[in-house]
C-alpha positions in Angstrom: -0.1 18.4 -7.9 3.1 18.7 -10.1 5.2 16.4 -8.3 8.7 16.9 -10.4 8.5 20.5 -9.1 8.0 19.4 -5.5 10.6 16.8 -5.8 13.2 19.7 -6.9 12.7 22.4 -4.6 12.1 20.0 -1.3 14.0 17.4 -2.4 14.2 14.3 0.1 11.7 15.8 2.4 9.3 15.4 -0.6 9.6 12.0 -1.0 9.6 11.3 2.7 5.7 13.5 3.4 4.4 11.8 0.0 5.1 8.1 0.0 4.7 8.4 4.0 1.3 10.0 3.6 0.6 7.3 0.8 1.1 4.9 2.8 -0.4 5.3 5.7 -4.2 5.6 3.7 -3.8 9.4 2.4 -4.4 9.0 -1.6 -1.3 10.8 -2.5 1.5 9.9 -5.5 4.2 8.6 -2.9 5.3 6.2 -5.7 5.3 8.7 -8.6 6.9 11.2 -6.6 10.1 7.8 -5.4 10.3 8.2 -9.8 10.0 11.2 -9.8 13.4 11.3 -7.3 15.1 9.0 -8.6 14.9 10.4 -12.2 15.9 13.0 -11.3 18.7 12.1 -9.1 20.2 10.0 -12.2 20.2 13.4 -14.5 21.3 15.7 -12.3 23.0 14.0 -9.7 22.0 17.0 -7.0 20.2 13.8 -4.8 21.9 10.4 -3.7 20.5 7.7 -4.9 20.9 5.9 -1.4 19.6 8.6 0.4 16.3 8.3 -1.7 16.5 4.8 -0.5 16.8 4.9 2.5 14.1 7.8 2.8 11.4 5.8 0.9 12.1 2.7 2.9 11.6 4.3 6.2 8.6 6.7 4.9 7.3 3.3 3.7 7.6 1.3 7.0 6.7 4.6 9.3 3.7 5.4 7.1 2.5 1.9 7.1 2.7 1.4 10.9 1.1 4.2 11.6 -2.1 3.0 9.1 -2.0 -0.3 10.6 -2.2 1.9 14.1 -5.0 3.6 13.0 -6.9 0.8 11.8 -6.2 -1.2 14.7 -7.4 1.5 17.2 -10.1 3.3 15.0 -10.8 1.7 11.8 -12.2 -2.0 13.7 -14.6 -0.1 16.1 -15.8 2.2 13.2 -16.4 -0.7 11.2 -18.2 -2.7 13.7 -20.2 0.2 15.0 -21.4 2.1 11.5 -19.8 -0.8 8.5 -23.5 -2.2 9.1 -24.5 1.5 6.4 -21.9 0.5 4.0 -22.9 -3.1 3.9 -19.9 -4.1 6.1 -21.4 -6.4 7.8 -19.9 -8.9 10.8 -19.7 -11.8 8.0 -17.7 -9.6 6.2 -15.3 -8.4 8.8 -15.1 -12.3 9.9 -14.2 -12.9 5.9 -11.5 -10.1 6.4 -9.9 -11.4 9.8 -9.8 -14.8 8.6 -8.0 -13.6 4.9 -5.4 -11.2 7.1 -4.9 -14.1 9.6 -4.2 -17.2 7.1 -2.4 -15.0 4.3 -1.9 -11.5 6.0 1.7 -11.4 5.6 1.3 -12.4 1.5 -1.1 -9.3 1.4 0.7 -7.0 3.1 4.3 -8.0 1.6 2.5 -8.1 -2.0 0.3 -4.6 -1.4 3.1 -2.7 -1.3 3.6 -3.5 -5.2 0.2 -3.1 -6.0 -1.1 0.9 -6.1 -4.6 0.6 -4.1 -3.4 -1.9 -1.7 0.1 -0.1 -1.2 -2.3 2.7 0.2 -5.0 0.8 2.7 -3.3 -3.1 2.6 -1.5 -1.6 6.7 -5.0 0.2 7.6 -7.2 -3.1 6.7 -4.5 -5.2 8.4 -4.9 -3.3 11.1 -8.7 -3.2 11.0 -8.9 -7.1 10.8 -6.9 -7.5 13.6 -4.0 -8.8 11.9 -0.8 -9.2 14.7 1.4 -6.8 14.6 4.6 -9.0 14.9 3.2 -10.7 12.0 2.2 -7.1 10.1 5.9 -5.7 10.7 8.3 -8.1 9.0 6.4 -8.3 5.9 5.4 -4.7 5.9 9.6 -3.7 6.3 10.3 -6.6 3.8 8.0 -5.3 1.0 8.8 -1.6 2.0 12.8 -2.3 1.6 12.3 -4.0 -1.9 9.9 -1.7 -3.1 12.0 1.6 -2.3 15.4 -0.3 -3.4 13.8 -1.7 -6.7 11.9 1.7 -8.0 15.1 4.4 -7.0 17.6 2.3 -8.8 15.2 1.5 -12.1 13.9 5.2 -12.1 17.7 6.3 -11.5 19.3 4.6 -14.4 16.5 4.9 -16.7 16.7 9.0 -16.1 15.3 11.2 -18.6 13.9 7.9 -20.6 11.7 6.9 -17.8 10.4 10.4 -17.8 9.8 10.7 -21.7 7.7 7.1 -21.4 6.0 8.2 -18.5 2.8 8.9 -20.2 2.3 5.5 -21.9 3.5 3.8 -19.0 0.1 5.8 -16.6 -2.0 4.9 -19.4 -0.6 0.8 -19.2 0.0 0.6 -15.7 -4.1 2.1 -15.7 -5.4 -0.7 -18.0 -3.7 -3.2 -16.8 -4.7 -2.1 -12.9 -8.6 -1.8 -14.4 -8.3 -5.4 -15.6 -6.7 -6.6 -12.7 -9.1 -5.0 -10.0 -12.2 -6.3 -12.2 -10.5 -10.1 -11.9 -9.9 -9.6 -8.0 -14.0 -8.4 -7.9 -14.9 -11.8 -9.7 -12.7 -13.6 -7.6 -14.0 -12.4 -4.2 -17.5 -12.8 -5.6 -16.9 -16.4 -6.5 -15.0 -16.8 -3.3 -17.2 -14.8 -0.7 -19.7 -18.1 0.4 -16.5 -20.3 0.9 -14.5 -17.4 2.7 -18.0 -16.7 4.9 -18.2 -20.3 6.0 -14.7 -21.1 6.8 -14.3 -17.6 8.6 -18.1 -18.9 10.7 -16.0 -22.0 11.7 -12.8 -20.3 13.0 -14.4 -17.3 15.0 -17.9 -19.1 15.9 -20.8 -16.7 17.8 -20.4 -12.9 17.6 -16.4 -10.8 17.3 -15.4 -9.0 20.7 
């Protein structure tokens, strides 16, 4: 998918479908394609830099909700009827409620800064129950910051940003390898603490 040439012939409507889709679970390159806009906007000034804004913000939001929909209506009985194949077990979805409902609103504020859980942080929330006057602040919060902070750094660093894009795939990819092998440790380490504290908040089986 070349996403520079989708971002000049649709233009907004681009970045809308792509960081929407992104963010509502469909693995898609929302965030390269905000760049992408932005970069683009700052050479050849044929987009507004607000506008991008203000479309990546709502896709963000929009796309988000409707994962956290999706989750919430589909994703917890799925789970609970078939996660017992994928070893998604009732301890584990206890774990997962009990994460979403002490630190939910860190996860979800935070996820949208970090590429895998920017794309299923509002479908697990969902999933796990998480309240949805609790998901929406902190999903609009980190959605706002996130669109305002990528359009104006990929707008004034133009055709640099572009030009370093390479090393910066190849850094951003170590980095996110590291990263996802210390969160692996640390939910290993963490699981029998998680397990029993999630046993004593939401005793006997979930509804």
């Amino acid at each position: 998918m070349n996403v520079e040439h989708l971002v000049t012939g649709f233009g907004y409507w681009a970045v809308f479908v792509l960081v929407a889709a992104e963010s509502l679970g469909v693995p898609l390159p929302g965030e390269t394609a905000l760049v992408a806009a932005g970069a683009y906007a700052g050479q050849t000034h044929r987009l507004s830099m607000w506008v991008i804004f203000a479309v990546a913000a709502a896709a963000a939001i929009a796309g988000d909700n409707i994962g956290y929909w999706i989750g919430d209506k589909g994703g917890y009985r799925l789970a609970r009827r078939y996660g017992s194949k994928v070893r998604l077990d009732e301890r584990k979805l206890k774990v997962g409620r009990y994460v979403f409902d002490r630190h939910g609103t860190k996860v979800v504020f935070l996820g949208r800064f970090v590429s895998v859980l920017r794309t299923y942080a509002a479908f697990l929330a969902g999933t796990s129950k998480m309240a949805w006057r609790r998901f929406l602040p902190a999903n609009a919060l980190g959605g706002i910051l996130w669109a305002g902070i990528y359009t104006v750094a990929s707008y004034e660093a133009g055709s640099a940003l572009r030009h370093l894009s390479g090393k910066i795939d190849v850094g951003l990819g170590v980095a996110a390898v590291i990263a996802i092998a210390g969160i692996i440790l640390a939910v290993r380490h963490a699981t029998e603490s998680l397990s029993d504290k999630a046993e004593m908040a939401y005793p006997g089986p979930l509804e």
